[in-house]
C-alpha positions as a Python dict, from the first residue, in 0.01 Angstrom:
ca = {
    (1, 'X'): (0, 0, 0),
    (2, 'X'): (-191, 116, -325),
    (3, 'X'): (-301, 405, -440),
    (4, 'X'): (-496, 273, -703),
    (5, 'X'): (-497, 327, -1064),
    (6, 'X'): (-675, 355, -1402),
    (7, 'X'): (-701, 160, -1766),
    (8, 'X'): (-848, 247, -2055),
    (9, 'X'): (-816, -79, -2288),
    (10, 'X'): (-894, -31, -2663),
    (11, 'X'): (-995, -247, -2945),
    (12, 'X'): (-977, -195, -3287),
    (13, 'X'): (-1298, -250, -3540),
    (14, 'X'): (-1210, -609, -3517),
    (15, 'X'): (-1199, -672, -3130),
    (16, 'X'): (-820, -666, -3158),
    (17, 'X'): (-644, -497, -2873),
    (18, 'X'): (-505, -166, -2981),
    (19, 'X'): (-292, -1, -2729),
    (20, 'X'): (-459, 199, -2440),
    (21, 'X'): (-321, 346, -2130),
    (22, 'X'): (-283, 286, -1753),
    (23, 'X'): (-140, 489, -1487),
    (24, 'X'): (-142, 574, -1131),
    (25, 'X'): (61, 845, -843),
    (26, 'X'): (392, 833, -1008),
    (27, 'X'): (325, 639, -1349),
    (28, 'X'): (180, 605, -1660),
    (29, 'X'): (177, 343, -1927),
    (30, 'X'): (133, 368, -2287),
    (31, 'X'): (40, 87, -2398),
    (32, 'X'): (155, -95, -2745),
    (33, 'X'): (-128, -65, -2999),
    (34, 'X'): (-121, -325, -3299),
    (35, 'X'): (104, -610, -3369),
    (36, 'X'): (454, -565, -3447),
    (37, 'X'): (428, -788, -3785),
    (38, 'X'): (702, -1059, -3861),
    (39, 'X'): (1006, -1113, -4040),
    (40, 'X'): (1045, -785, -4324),
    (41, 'X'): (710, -640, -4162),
    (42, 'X'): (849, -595, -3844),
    (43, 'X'): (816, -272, -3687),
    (44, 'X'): (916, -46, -3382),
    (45, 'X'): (720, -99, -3136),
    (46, 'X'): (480, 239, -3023),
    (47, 'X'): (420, 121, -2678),
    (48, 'X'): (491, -103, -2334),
    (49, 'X'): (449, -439, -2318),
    (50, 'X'): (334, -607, -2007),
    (51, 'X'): (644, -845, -1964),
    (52, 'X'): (863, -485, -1947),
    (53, 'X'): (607, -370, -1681),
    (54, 'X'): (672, -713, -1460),
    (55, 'X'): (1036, -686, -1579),
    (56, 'X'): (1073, -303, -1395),
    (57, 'X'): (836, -418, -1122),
    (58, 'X'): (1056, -734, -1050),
    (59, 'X'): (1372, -496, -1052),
    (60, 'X'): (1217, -250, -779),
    (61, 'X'): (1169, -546, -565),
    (62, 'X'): (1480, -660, -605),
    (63, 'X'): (1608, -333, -476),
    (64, 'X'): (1423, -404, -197),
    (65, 'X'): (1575, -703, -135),
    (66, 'X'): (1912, -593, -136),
    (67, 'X'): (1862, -352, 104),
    (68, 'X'): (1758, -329, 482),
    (69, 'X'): (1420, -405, 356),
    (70, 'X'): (1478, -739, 265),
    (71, 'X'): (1142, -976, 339),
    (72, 'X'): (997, -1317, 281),
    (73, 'X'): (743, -1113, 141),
    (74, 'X'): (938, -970, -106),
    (75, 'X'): (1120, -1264, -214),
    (76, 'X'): (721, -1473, -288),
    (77, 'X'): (636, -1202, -496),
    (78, 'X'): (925, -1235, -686),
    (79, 'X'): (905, -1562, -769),
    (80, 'X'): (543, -1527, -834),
    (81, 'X'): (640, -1256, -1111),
    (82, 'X'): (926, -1435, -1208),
    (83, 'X'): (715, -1743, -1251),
    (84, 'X'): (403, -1478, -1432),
    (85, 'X'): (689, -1342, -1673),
    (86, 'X'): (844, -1732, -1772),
    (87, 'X'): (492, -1783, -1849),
    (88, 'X'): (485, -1473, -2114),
    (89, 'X'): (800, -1503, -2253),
    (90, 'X'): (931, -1835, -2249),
    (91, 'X'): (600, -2031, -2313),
    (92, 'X'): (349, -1803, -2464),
    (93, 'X'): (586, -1649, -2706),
    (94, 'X'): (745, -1983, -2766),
    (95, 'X'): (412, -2117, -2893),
    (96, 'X'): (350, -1858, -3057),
    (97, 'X'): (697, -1818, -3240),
    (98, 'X'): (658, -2221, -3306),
    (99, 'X'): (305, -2173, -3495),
    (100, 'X'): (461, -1877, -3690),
    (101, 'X'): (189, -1593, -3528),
    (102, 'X'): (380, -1410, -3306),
    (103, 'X'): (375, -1054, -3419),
    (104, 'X'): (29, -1108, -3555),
    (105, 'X'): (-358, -1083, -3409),
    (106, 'X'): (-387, -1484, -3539),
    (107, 'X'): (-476, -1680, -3237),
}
């Protein structure tokens, strides 16, 4: 079932994304805006990131799964988020930590 939902996406004068906001019946996401910088730059971050969002999202269908609701459904779209958030974290932001630009707008 959806309910459907809204994004507003925003850029900064350089075409950088810079935060924005989604939500739906029963959420809303603020999203981070601006890079976190690296090493004595670093700061807090101001906002979700999307591998949080697929992180809670695999967690509620995990619940799922442990309950009387339990489905082959269920389990192929966990995999296919697990597989979505291994891609963000352990490859993306390994290549990016490896060329020394994570935390930055550099491609």
């Amino acid at each position: 079932m959806q309910n459907g939902f809204y994004s507003q996406h925003w850029t900064d004068g350089n075409g950088n994304p810079a935060g924005g906001c989604s939500g739906g019946t029963g959420f809303t996401i603020s999203w981070q805006n601006g890079p976190l910088g690296r090493d004595e730059k670093r700061t807090v971050p101001n906002g979700a990131f999307v591998e949080d969002v697929i992180s809670a999202t695999i967690d509620r269908i995990q619940f799922y799964q442990n309950s009387k609701f339990k489905s082959v459904f269920n389990a192929r779209a966990l995999t296919s988020l697990k597989a979505a958030l291994n891609s963000l974290i352990n490859k993306r932001t390994a290549d990016r930590e490896a060329r020394e630009v994570e935390g930055t707008h550099e491609e």
